[in-house]
N, C-alpha and C positions, 0 to 999 in steps of 0.2 A: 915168220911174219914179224916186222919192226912192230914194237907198240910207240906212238905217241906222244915226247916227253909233254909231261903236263902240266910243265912250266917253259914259257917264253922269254929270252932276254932280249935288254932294250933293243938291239942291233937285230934281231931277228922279228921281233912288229916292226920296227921301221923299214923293212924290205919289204913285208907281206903288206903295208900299208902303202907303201911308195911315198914316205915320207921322210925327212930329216930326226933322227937321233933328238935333234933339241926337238923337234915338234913333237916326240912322243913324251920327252922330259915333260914341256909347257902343260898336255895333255893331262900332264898326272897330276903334274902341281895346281892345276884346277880343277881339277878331280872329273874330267869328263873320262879319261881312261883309268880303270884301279888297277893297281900295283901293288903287290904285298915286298916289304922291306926285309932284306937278309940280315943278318948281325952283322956282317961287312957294311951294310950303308948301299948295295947294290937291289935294283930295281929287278921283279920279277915279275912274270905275267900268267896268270891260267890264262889257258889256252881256249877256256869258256869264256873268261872275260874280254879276249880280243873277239871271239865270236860274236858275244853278245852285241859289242859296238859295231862290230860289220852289218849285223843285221837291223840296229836304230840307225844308223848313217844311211843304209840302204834305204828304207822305211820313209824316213827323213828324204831321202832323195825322192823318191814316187809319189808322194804330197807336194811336192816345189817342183815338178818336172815340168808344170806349166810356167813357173818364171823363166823368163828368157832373162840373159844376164849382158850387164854393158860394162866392158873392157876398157881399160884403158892403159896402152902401152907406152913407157916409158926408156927410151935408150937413144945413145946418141949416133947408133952404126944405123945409117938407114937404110941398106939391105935387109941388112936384120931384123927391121921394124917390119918392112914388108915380108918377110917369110912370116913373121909373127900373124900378119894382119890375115893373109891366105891361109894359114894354117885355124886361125880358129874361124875363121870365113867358112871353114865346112864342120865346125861345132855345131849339130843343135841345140844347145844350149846357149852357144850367144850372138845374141839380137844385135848389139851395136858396136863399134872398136871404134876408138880415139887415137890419134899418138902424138905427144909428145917426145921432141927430140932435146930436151934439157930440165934440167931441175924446176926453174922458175916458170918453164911452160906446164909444165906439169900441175905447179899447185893453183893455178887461169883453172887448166881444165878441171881440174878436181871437182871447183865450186861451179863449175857450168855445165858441162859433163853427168857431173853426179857417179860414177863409175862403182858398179858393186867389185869388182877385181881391179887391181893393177898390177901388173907386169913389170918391175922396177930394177933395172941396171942400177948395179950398184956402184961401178968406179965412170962418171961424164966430167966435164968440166965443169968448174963452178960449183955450182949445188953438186953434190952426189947423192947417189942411192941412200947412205944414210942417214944424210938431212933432212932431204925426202920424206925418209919413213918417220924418222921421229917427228916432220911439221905434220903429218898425217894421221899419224897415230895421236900426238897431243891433243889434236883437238876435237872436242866430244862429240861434236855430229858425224866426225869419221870413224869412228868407232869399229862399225861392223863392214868397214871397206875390209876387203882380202887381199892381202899383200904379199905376192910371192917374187922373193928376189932371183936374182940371175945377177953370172957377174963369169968371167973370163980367166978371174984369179979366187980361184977359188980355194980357200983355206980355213982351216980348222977356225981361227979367230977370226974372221968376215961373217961365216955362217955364225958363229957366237953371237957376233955383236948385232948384227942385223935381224937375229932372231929375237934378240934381246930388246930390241928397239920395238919389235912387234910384229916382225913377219912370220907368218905361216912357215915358209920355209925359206931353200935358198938353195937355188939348182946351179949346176956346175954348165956353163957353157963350152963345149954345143951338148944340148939335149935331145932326145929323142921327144918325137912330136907328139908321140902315146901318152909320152910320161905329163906333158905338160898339161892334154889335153885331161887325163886323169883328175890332174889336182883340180882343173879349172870346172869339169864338171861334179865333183864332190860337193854335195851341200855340207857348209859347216854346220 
């Protein structure tokens, strides 16, 4: 019988989380997930401590199950947008979906919309995704909007920067519709 190692590395919560590597980084450095630090400088995890957050995020989720949530997608493939809109069309979780198909429509709907998530391509024309997130992020009514990127090129330094700019995460296109549907029903 295998015993359980009983410690977690950062690549290993972020799989059992279904999350980006920086999102568990971000995690720590705000101290919503604990981490004990090696003499390398390397992040480690009891395996109680991930339990624990599974079970308050849970918790957290069955108090908020009566918020329904309004979407708003942003990209400029608009097949895409419509797989997007059917796919969370059979979410319980959300009530309304928006879409914009450029930067500058996006931040119209933001302030009229009102949108607790967005869905943000990150390479359109014009504006892009990380304009986007940074005019979204900057500004303090937006705060608690959810920002999860997608992008076609997906690369160690897009997800960096974009995480950096303030997104939750940053999914690699095409994704699987579980995965997406996962993150969008997690309460933060």
């Amino acid at each position: 019988m295998s015993k359980k190692p009983k410690y977690l590395m950062p690549k290993q919560v972020a799989e059992l989380l279904m999350v980006s590597s920086n999102t568990i980084r971000q995690w720590t450095q705000q101290g919503i997930l604990k981490a004990e630090i090696t003499a390398g400088g390397h992040r480690r995890f009891y395996r109680e401590e991930v339990e624990r957050f599974i079970r308050e995020r849970s918790q957290s989720q069955v108090t908020q199950n009566e918020t329904k949530l309004k979407v708003l997608i942003v990209d400029d493939d608009v097949a895409f947008s419509q797989y997007l809109v059917e796919l969370l069309g059979n979410s319980e979780k959300v009530d309304k979906i928006e879409v914009a198909h450029n930067g500058f429509n996006a931040g119209v709907k933001i302030n009229s919309f009102k949108p607790d998530i967005i869905l943000l391509d990150l390479i359109m024309p014009d504006l892009d995704g990380f304009e986007v997130c940074e005019h979204i992020k900057g500004a303090p009514t937006n705060k608690d909007i959810r920002v999860i990127a997608m992008t076609g090129n997906y690369t160690d330094e897009n997800v960096e920067r974009i995480t950096g700019l303030g997104a939750e995460t940053c999914l690699a296109k095409p994704f699987k519709g579980k995965q997406l549907l996962g993150l969008i029903e997690t309460v933060k």
